[in-house]
N, C-alpha and C positions, 0 to 999 in steps of 0.2 A: 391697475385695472385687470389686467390678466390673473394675479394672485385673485381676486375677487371673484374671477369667473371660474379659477381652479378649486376655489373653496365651495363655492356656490352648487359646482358639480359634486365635489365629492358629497359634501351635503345631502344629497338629491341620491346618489349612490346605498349612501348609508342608510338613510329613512327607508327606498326601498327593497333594500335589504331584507328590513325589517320587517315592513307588512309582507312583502313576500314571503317569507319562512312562514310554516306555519306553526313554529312553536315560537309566539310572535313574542315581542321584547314587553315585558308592562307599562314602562312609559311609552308604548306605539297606542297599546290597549289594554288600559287600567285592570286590575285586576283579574284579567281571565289567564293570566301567563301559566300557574298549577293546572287548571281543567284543559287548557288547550295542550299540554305537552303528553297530559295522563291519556287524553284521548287518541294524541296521535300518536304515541308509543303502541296503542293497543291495536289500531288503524295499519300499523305498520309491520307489526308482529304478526295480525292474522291475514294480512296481504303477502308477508312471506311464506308463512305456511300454503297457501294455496297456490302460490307459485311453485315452490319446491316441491312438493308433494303430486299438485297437479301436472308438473313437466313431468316430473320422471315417471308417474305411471301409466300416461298417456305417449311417453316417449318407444316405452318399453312397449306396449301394445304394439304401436307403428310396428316396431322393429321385428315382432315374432308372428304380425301379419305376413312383412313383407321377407324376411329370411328363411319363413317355413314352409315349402312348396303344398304340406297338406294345408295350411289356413290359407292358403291362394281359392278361395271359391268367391264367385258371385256376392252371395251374401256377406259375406267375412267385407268386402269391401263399404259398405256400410258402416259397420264396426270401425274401418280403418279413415272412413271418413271422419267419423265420433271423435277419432281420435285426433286426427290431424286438427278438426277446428278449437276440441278445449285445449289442443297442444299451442296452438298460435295467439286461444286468448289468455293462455299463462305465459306465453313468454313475449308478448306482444301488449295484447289492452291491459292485462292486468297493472303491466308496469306501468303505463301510460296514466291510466287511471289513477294510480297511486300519487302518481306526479301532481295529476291535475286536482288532487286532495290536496297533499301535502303544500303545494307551492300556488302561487295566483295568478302567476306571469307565464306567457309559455316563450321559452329560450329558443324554440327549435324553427326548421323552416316552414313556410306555408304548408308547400307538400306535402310534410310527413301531419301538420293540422288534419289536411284532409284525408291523410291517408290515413290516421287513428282513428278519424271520424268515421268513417264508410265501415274499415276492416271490425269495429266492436259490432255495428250490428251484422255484417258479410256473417260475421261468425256465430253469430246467432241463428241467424236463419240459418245457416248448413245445419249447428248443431239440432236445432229442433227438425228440421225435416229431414234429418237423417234417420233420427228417435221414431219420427211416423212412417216413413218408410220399411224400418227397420219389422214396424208390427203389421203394415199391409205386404211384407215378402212373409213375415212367417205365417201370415193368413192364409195364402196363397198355397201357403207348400204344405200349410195343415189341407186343408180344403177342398184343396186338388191336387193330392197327391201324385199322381198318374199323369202330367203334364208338367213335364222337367223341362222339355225345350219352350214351352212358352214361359215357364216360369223366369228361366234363365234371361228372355228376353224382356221380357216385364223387369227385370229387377236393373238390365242395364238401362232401358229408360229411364226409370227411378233415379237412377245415378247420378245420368245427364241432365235431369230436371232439376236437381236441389240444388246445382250447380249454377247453371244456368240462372234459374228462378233466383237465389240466396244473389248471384251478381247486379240482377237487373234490379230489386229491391233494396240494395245498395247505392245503387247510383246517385240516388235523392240526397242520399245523406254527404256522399263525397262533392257535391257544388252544394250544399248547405252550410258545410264547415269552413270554417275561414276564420281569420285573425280580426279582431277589431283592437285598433291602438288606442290605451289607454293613456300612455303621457309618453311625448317626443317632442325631445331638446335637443335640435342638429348642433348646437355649441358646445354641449357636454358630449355627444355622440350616446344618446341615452334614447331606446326605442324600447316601449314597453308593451305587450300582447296579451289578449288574452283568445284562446282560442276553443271557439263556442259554434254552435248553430244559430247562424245568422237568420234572422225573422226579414229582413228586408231579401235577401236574398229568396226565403221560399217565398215572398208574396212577388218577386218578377218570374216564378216559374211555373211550368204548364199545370201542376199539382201542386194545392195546399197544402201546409204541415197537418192541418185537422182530416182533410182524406185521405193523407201519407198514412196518419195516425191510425185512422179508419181501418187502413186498409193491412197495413202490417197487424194489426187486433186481430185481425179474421186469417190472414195465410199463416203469420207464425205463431198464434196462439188459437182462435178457434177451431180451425179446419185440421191441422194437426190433433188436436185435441177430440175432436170427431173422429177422427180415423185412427184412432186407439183405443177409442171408447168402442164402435163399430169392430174394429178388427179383434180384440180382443174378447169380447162380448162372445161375438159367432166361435175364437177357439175354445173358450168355455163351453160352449154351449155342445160345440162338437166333440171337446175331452169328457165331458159329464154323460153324452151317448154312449161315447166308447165302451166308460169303466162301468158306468149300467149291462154292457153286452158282454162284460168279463166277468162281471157279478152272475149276470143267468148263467154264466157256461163254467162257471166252478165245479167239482162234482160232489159229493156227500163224504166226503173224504172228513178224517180229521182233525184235519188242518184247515177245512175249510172255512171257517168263520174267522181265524185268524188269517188268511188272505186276504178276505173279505176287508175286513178292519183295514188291511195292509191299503187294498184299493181306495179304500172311501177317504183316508189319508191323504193319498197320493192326489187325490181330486182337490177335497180342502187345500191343501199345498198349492195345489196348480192355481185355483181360484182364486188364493189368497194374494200370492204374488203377482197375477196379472190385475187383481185391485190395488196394489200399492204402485204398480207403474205408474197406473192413468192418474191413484190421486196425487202424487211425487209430480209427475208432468206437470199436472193443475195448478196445485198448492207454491211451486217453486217459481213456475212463468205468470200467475196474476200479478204481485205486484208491478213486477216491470212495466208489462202492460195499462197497470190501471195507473201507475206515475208517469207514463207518456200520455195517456188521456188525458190527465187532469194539468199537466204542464201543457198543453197543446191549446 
């Protein structure tokens, strides 16, 4: 009887083994063994790269914010913000993530479920409200140039806000996440998990997934996305005054028409690049956005 129960286990071991890997066996699932291995070779490869790549230049940012007393300002903290959240989701959700591709089962404990769970979007929110932040301080210090001491203080609110705000918009998500068992066999000592956003768990809490949904659409993609378009827009609109007012006070010189060119340059530049911000912002945060709407 016991040999029965130890075969019966191992059995149970083996099979899943199998569906768990994701470069599955062919006799688990017929013919897909080629496309599943070529895909998650290539799944794997560009998930290293953006880990490795990603920590160390976000690593090395950190490091020449905080060792160099001249990038010690206000705003620079910002920046160092940037860094700290893509540095935590390269070496934190991205691996996680990868896991939860690669494999079906999660081995780990509840807590670190939820703590994966909350810290992918924690870290989203920072990184996006850092990015809008980042364009209403340099609006500020375009704009108002002549007002350093409020500037300074406006921008540590900001600080405290994307913090704050990115924690509290988190919370939903850390009592959302949780383990549901998929197969457990106390005879073989075989506990199996998968670990997911539980729908029963958001329909016993104060907020639905579809207003969570709502609501993260509009703070970390809308409104951020407003306040780039806004911010950005006015320092355009106040660099294209400026190099108009360098243009009339040229003198008849020369050289003067090749200044001129030099300036009208320097405006397209400027222009150009504060139009690839907002549409890079746009273009990169829709998806996510519209795949939480439509799974919601």
């Amino acid at each position: 009887m016991g040999s029965a129960v130890n075969e019966s286990c191992d059995n149970y071991v083996e099979i899943f083994k199998k569906i768990n890997y994701y470069f599955r066996d062919d006799q688990v699932i017929n013919g897909t063994e080629y496309s599943q291995k070529e895909f998650g070779y290539f799944i794997t490869f560009a998930y290293m790269l953006i880990i490795l790549f990603g920590a160390m230049g976000n690593f090395l940012t950190i490091i020449v914010v905080i060792l160099n007393p001249s990038m010690r300002t206000t705003r620079n903290f910002f920046i160092l913000n940037l860094a700290l959240s893509d540095f935590f989701v390269c070496i934190v959700t991205a691996p996680t993530t990868l896991y939860t591709v690669l494999y079906m089962f999660w081995p780990f404990s509840r807590t670190l479920c939820k703590i994966a769970g909350s810290l992918q979007g924690f870290n989203i929110f920072l990184s996006t409200f850092s990015i809008a932040s980042i364009a209403v301080d340099r609006y500020v210090l375009i704009i108002f140039p002549t007002k350093r001491e409020r500037q300074q203080n406006l921008s540590f609110c900001f600080f405290i806000m994307i913090w704050v705000i990115s924690l509290i918009l988190a919370v939903p998500l850390l009592q959302a996440s949780d383990l549901t068992p998929v197969f457990v066999e106390p005879s073989c000592d075989i506990a199996l998990y998968i670990c997911h956003e539980q729908n029963e768990i958001w329909e016993k809490m104060i907020i639905s997934k579809a207003t969570y949904t709502l609501a993260v659409l509009v703070t970390q993609y809308a409104f951020p996305l407003f306040s780039l378009v806004f911010a950005y827009s006015r320092i355009a609109y106040r660099m294209k005054l400026r190099f108009a007012n360098r243009n009339q006070n040229l003198t008849t010189a020369s050289n003067t028409n090749q200044r001129r060119r030099s300036v009208v340059e320097r405006q397209r530049r400027t222009h150009l690049l504060l139009v690839c911000v907002v549409a890079v912002f746009a273009v990169a945060w829709l998806p996510l956005n519209v795949f939480h709407i439509v799974s919601s």
